[in-house]
Each structure stands twice: as C-alpha cells, then as structure tokens.
Steps between C-alpha positions, in 0.01 A plus 500: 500500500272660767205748352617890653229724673528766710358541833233749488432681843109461639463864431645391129786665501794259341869579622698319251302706204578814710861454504482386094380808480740744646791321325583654120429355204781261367550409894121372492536321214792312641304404766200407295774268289613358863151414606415365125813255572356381827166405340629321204865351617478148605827557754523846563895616568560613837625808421130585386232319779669316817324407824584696782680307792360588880189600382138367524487363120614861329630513167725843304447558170806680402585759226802669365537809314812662395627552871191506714325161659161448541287249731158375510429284730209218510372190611373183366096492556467144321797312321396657198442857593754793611352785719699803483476771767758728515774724321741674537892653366794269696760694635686296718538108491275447763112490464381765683268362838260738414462362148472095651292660758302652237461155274406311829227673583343534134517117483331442849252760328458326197512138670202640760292618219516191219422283815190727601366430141502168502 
C-alpha cells in the first residue's frame, strides 16, 4: 500500500493536480476513489495500478469512466511511496512516447533532486 504524492515541478507547478483539474466533477472523483484504492488496498487489481513493462521502473494508474480511459503514470521513490507525474485521456491502446517520455524525465528530476538533499 504505497503513500501517493505528486511530483511537484521546481518552479512548483504539479502536473498530475493540473490534469485533476481540467477533468469534470464526477470524473475527478473517480479518480480520487482510484487513487484512495491504491493507498489503502493491500493487492491492488491490475486493472487499477500495474507496472509498466520496457520502462525504467514506471508505473499507470488507470481510470475508467463511462467510455473514456484515463492514465497517470508514476514511479516508485521508496517501496512505500508512489510518485505520480503525469496525466492524461487514453485514446488508443498504446501509451503515448511522449507521455513515457514525459514520466522519465520527471523521475530523473525528482530522483536528482531528493539525492541533492540528502
């Protein structure tokens, strides 16, 4: 049962709340129910968090609302704590590159920055 944060930007800007943000109301709160069930689920189903094969340690988050698919995609900072960078609407059945490209880089970010403070 990792603890979720979101990866806040060194300007402070934070993605993931961003994207909350422009979805509408009962869409949000599904997502807010998905992200509740990945804090407090001992085994979360697949069909909710799964790691992402052929990546550099990324995790998707996903969430589905009437017929539209959403994706947030993460990493794992410690065994205990989900990072999650990125958002965005699924339209096809592939992750966009852009999107892993996107997640990659935030984590590198992230990674650079926890190991700076230490």
């Amino acid at each position: 049962m990792p603890e979720v944060r979101f990866f806040r930007a060194a300007s402070g800007r934070c993605p993931v709340e961003e994207f909350l943000d422009s979805l509408p109301g009962k869409y949000a709160q599904k997502v807010v129910w998905v992200l509740r069930l990945v804090e407090e689920v001992e085994s979360v189903p697949a069909q909710y968090l799964k790691k992402l094969g052929g990546t550099e340690g990324l995790w998707e988050i996903r969430i589905q609302h009437g017929g539209d698919t959403a994706r947030i995609l993460g990493f794992l900072a410690h065994a205990d704590v989900l990072v999650l960078t990125n958002g965005f609407k699924k339209k096809t059945e592939k992750i966009p590159r852009r999107e892993l490209a996107i997640a990659a880089t935030r984590r590198q970010e992230y990674l650079k920055r926890r190991t700076s403070h230490e």
